[in-house]
C-alpha positions in Angstrom: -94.8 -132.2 9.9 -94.2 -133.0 6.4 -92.3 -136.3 7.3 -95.8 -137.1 8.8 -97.8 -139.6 6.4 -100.9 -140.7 6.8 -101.7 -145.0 6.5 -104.9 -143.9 4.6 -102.9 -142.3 2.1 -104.7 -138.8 2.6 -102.4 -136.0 2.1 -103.5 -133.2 4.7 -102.1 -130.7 6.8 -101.3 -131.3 10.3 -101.1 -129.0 12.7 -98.4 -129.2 15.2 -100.1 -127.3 17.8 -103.1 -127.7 20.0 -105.7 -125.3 20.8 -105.8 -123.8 24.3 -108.2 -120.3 24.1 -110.7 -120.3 21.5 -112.7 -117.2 20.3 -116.1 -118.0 19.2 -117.3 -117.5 16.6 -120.9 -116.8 14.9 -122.2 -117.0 10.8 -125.4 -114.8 10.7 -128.0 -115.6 8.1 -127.7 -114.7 4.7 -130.1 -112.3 4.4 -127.9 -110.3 7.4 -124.8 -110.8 5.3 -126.6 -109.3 2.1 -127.7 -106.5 4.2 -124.2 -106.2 5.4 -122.0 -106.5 2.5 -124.3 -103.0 1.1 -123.8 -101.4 4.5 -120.1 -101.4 3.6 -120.5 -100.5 0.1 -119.2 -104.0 -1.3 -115.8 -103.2 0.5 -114.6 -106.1 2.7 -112.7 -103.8 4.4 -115.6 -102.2 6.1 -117.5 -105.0 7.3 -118.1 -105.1 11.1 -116.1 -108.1 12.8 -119.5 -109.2 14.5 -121.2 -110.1 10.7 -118.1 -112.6 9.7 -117.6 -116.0 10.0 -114.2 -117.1 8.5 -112.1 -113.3 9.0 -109.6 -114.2 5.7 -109.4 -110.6 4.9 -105.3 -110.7 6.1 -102.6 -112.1 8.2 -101.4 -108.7 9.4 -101.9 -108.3 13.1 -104.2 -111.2 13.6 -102.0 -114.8 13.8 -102.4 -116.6 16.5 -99.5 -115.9 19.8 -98.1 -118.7 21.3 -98.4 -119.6 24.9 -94.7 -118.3 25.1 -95.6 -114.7 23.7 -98.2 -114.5 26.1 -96.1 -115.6 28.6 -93.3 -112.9 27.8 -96.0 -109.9 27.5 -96.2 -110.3 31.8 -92.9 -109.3 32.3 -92.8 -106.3 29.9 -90.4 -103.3 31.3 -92.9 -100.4 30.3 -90.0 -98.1 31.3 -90.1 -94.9 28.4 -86.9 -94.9 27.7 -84.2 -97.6 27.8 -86.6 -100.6 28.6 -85.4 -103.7 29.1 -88.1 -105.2 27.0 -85.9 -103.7 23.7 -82.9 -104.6 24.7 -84.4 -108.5 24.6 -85.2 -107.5 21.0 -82.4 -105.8 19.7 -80.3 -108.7 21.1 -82.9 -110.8 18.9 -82.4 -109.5 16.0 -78.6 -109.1 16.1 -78.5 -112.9 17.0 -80.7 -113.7 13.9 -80.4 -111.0 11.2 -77.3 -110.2 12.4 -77.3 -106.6 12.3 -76.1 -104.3 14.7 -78.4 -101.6 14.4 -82.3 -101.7 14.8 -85.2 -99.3 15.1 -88.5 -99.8 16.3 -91.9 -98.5 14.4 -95.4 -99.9 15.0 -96.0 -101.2 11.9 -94.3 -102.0 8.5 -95.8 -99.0 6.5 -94.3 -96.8 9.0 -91.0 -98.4 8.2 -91.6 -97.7 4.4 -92.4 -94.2 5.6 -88.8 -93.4 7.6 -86.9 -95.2 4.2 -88.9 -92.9 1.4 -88.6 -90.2 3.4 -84.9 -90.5 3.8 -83.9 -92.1 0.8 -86.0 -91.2 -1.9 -85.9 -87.8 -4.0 -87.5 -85.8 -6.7 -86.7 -87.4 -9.9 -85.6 -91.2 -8.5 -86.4 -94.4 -9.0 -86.8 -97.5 -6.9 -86.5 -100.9 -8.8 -88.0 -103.6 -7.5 -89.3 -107.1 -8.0 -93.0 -106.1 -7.6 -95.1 -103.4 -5.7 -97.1 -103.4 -2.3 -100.2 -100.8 -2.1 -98.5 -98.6 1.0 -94.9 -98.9 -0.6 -95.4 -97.7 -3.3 -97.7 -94.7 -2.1 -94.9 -93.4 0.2 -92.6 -93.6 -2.8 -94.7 -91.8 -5.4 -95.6 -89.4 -2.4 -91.8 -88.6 -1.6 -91.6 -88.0 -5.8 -90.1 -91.1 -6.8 -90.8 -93.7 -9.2 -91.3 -97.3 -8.6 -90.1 -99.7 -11.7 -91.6 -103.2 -11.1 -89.2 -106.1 -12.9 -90.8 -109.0 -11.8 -89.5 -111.8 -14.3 -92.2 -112.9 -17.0 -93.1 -116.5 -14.9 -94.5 -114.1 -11.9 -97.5 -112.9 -14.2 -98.4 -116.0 -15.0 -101.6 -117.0 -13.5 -100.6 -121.1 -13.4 -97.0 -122.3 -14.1 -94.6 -124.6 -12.5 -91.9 -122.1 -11.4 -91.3 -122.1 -8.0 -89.8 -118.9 -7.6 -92.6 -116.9 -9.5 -91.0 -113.8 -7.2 -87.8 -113.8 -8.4 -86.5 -110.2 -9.8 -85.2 -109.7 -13.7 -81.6 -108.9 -13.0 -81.2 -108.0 -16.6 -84.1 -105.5 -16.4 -82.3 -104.3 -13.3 -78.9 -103.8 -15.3 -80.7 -102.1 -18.2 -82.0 -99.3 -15.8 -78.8 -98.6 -14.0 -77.2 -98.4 -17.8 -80.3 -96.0 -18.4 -80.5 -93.8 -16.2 -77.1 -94.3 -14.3 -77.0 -95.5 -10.6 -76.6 -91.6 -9.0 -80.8 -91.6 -10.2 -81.6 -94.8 -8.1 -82.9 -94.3 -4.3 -82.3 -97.7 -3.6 -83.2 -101.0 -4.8 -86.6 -103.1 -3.4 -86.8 -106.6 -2.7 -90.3 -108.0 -1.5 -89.9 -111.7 -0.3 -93.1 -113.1 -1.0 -94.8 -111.0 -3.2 -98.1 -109.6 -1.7 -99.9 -108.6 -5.0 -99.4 -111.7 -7.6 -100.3 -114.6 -5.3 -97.7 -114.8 -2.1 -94.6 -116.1 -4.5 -91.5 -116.6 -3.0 -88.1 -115.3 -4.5 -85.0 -117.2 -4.5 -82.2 -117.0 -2.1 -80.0 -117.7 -5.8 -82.3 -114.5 -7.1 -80.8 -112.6 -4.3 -77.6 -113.5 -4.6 -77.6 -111.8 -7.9 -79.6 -108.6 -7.0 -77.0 -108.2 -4.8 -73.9 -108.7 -6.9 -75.5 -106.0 -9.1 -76.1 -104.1 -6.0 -72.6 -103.5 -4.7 -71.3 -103.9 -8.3 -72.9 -100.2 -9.0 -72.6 -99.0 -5.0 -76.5 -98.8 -4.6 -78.5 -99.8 -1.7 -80.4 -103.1 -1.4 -83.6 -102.6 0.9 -85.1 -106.1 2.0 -88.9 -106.1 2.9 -89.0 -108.8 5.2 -92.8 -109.0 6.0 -93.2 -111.9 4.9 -90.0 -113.9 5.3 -91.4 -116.8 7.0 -93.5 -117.9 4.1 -90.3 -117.4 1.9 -88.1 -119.0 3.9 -90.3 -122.3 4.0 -90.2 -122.1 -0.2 -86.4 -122.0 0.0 -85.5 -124.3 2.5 -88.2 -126.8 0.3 -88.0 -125.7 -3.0 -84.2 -124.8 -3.5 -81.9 -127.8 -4.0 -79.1 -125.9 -2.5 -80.8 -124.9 0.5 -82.4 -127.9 1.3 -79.8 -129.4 3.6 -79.3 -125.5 5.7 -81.4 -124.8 8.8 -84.3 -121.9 8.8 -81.4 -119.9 10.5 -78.8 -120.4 8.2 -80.6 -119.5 5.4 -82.3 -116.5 7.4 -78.2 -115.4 7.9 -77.5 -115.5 4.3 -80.6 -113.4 3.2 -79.4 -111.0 5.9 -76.2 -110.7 5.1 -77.3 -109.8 1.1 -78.8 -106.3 2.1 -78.1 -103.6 3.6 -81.5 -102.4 5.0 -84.3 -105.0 6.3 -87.3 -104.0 7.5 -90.5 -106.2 8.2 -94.5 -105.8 9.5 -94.0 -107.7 12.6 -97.5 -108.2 12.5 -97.1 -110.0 9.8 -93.4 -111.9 11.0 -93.2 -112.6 15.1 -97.1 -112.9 14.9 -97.3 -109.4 17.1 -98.3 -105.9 16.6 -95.4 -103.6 15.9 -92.2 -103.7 13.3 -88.8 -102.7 12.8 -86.0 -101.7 10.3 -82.5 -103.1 11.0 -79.7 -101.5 9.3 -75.7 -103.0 8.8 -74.2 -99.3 9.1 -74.4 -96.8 11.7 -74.4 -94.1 8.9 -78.0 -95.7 7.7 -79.1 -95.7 11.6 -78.2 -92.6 12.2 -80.2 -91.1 8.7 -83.6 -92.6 9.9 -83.3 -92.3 13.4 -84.9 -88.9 14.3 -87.7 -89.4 12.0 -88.3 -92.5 14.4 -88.7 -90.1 17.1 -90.2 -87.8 15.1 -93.4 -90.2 13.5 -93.4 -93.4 16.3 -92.0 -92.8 19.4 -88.8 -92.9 21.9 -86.1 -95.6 20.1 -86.9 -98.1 22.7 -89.8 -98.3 21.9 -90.9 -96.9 18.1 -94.7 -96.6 18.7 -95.0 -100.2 20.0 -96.3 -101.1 23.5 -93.4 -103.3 25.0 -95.8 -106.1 25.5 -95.6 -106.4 21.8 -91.9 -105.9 21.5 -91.7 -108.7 24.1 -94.3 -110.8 22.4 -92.5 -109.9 19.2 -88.8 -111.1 20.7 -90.1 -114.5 21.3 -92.7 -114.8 18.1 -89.1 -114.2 15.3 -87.4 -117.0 17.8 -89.9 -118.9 16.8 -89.9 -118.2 13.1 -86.4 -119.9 13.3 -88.8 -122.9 13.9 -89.6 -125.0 10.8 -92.4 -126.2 12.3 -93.9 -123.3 12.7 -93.4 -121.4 9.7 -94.8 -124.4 7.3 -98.5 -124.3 9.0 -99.6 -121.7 6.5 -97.7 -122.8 3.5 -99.2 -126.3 3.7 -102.7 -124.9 4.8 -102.5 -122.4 2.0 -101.2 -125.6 -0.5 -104.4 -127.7 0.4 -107.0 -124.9 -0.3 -105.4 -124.4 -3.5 -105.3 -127.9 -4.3 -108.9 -128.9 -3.6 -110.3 -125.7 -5.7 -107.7 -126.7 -8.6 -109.2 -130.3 -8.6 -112.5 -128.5 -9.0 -111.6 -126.7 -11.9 -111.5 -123.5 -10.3 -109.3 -120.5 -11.8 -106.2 -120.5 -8.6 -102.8 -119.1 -8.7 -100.2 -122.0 -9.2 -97.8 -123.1 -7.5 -99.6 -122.3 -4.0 -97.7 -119.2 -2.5 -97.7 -117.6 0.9 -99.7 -115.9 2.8 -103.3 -116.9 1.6 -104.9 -118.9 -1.1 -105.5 -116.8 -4.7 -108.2 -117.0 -7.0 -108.1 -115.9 -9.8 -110.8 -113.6 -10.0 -110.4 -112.6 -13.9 -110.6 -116.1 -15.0 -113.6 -116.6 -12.3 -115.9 -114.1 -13.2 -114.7 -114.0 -17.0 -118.1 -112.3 -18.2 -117.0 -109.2 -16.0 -114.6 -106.7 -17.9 -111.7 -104.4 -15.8 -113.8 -101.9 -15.9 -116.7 -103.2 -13.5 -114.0 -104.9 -10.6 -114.0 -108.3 -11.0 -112.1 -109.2 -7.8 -114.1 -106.8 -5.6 -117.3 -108.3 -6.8 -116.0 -111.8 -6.4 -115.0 -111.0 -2.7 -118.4 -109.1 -2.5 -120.3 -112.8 -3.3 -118.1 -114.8 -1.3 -118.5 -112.9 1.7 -122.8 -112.9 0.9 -122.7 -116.9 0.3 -120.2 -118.1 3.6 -119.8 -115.1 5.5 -115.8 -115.4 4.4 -114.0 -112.0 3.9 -111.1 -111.7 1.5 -109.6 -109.1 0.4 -109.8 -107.4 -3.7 -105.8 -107.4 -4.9 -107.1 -106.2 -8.2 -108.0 -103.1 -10.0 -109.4 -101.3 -6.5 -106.0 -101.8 -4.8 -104.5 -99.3 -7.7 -105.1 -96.1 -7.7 -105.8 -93.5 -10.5 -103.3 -91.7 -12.6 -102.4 -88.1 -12.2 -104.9 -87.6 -15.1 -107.8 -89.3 -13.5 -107.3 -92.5 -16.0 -108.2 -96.1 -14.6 -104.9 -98.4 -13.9 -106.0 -101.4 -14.3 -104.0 -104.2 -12.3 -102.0 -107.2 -13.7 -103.9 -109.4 -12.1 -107.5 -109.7 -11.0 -107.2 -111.6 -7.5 -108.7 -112.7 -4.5 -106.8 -113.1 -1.6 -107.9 -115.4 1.0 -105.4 -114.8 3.9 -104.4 -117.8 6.1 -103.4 -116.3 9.7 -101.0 -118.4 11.5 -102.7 -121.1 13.5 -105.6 -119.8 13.3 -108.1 -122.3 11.6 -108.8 -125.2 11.4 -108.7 -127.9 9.0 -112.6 -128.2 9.0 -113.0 -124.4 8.5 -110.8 -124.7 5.4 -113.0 -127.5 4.1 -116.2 -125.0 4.5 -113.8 -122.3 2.5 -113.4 -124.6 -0.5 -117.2 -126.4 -0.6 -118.3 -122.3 -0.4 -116.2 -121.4 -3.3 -116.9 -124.7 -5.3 -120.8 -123.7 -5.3 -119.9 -120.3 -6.1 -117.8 -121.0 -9.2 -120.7 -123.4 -10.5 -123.1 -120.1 -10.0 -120.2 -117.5 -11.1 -122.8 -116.5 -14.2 -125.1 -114.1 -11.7 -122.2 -112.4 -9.9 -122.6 -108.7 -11.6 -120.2 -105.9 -11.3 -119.5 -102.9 -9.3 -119.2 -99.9 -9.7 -117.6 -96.8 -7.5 -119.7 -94.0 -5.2 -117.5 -93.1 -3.2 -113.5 -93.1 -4.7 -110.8 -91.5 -2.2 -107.6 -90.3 -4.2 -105.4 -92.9 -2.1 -105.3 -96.0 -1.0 -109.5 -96.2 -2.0 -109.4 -99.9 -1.6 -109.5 -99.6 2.3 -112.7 -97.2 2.5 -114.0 -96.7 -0.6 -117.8 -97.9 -1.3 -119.2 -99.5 -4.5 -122.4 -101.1 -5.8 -123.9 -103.5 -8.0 -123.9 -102.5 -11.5 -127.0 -104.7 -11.8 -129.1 -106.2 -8.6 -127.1 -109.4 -8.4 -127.0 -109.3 -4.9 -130.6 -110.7 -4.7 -130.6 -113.1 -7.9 -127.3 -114.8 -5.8 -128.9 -115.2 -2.5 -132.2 -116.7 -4.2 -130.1 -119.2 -5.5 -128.5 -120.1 -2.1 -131.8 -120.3 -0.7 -132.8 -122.5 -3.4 -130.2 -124.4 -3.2 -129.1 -124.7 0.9 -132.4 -123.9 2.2 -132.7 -122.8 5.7 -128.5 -123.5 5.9 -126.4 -120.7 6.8 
């Protein structure tokens, strides 16, 4: 796809699929979506599927299958125990990861569940290049402490790094030397950093994690949720990698850790996930808790449609082709609201465009949410739902204290063949007339917190009556348009 040029000179994506089941879909008048957005207290999370247009709230669970996953879910062995349908995967991921020993969960925060639960104690700490919401819950839960050591180009908002995900190895030395290695759980590598704009990690970066790694006997855990996003970077960003195949340079990630685990709905576009493991002495640690939390180990919570959908969907991932459709998707958006001066993450990452939602809605201090009231007006203007990845996706201290995020951003996930180029177009024309209105989005404020995790069902509202003042100013300006 990207040796594709066009005569007219137009740089676009290209998708190297074609469309053979559509779902329809439906964008309900703004007055509905106004109605809507209060119904779920300004919380994308809790809007009801049937009042969105453009669902860009994530790309966990909802990429689009191929004909050949949906193919393989018809011959599923729903035996309980010792289904035939695993033993396809496990065989999978031994062939690409290369790792003898796998165990089945239905989802990636299970995953992170069975590894705090076995590995992390009272008193420890878990470096890592930077944080995800559920990981570092189950950390802090088990009583350890997560030190983020992202290196200084990964909070930059704009920059031309293009490995903004890379971890400080010095940092990393400095709190072995501190606190000595016996205090470290294990050590936390996120490929494509979820919370500061999808930004891919080297395979060099690695490399050295992992010297330091075995250099002080401590355990390098691999989050591979969102490995096909990275890999693409590498493979087109790294000089050295640029000549390797997707499985080559899948191999030498692998064989760098001693723990992967991954959100399958997220990698192999299918609902379930997985932790691999090099040593039998590592299986053997986590395995009853699989029994105990998911399931039987054949099957770890899943259905074995999905772990047969899930077999043939990380095949796939081995296919560049396939793995560059969000990048490049992702890499337009970005470029077309950057043209139009608005506020993005740069370069383009994985797994959705970012906005920068601090820069955006600069009038609107920490205090009163600026990317949940961004993703609050987006949805009321095109009926688009994003997700907050700002100061709502923290949590509270232990004193009751605000922590206030690094970044203020709205994430506009990109499922996997999912859209269409047209539907992007809408995205960026929605958010261009946005940003020239930016002035009446107001703030929001909290009525109903939970202690954890309150950016999936917590409920907020306008500081002010914005709400209205922005929808007059549709009307005004789109008339009877939806």
């Amino acid at each position: 796809m990207s040796k594709v040029k066009f005569y007219s000179g137009e740089n676009v994506p290209l998708e190297m699929h074609k469309v053979r089941i559509i779902q329809k879909l439906d964008l309900v008048p703004i007055d509905r979506r106004l109605q809507a957005i209060k119904e779920a207290g300004n919380n994308t999370f809790l809007l009801k599927n049937r009042d969105i247009f453009l669902d860009m709230l994530t790309d966990s669970g909802v990429n689009a299958m191929s004909d050949q996953q949906l193919a393989a879910m018809m011959v599923a062995d729903d035996s309980y125990a010792g289904s035939e349908s695993f033993t396809r995967l496990e065989n999978k991921i031994e062939e690409i990861f290369g790792m003898k020993y796998f165990l089945p969960v239905h989802q990636g925060r299970a995953a992170e569940n069975i590894i705090s639960k076995v590995y992390v104690t009272p008193g420890s700490y878990v470096p890592m290049n930077y944080h995800f919401t559920t990981t570092k819950a189950h950390i802090v839960l088990n009583g350890g402490t997560v030190e983020e050591y992202i290196t200084e180009e990964g909070l930059k908002f704009n920059s031309d790094n293009p490995f903004k995900g890379n971890m400080d190895t010095a940092a990393l030395q400095g709190l072995i030397d501190r606190v000595g290695a016996s205090k470290i759980a294990y050590v936390r590598v996120e490929t494509g950093t979820n919370l500061i704009g999808g930004q891919p990690h080297s395979l060099a970066n690695l490399r050295e994690v992992s010297g330091i790694c075995k250099k002080n006997g401590l355990k390098l855990v691999f989050d591979a949720s969102l490995l096909a996003d990275n890999l693409h970077f590498i493979k087109t960003r790294e000089d050295a990698c640029k000549n390797k195949s997707i499985r080559e340079i899948t191999r030498e990630i692998s064989d760098l850790c001693d723990i992967i685990y991954f959100s399958a709905r997220k990698l192999g576009c299918a609902r379930g996930g997985g932790i691999c493991s090099r040593t039998q002495d590592d299986y053997m640690k986590m395995r009853e808790l699989v029994t105990l939390y998911e399931g039987f180990l054949t099957y770890g919570g899943m259905s074995v449609r999905e772990i047969e959908a899930m077999t043939v969907g990380l095949d796939e991932t081995m296919d560049e082709n396939m793995i560059n459709q969000g990048p490049q998707f992702i890499e337009f958006v970005v470029n077309e609201l950057h043209k139009a001066g608005v506020p993005v993450i740069t370069p383009a990452g994985g797994l959705g465009a970012h906005i920068n939602a601090g820069a955006f809605v600069s009038h609107l201090p920490q205090t009163e949410y600026p990317a949940g009231a961004l993703a609050a007006a987006l949805y009321l203007v095109g009926g688009i739902r994003g997700m907050e990845r700002g100061s709502i996706s923290e949590q509270r201290d232990a004193d009751g204290n605000e922590t206030y995020a690094n970044m203020e951003l709205l994430r506009l996930a990109a499922p996997r063949r999912v859209f269409t180029l047209s539907q992007m177009k809408f995205v960026v024309d929605r958010i261009i007339w946005l940003y020239q209105n930016r002035e009446l989005i107001g703030g929001l404020k909290f009525v109903e917190e939970p202690k954890m995790l309150r950016f999936f069902f917590g409920k907020l509202e306008g500081t002010t009556g914005w709400h209205e003042k922005l929808v007059a100013k549709f009307k005004a300006d789109f008339g009877d348009s939806l």
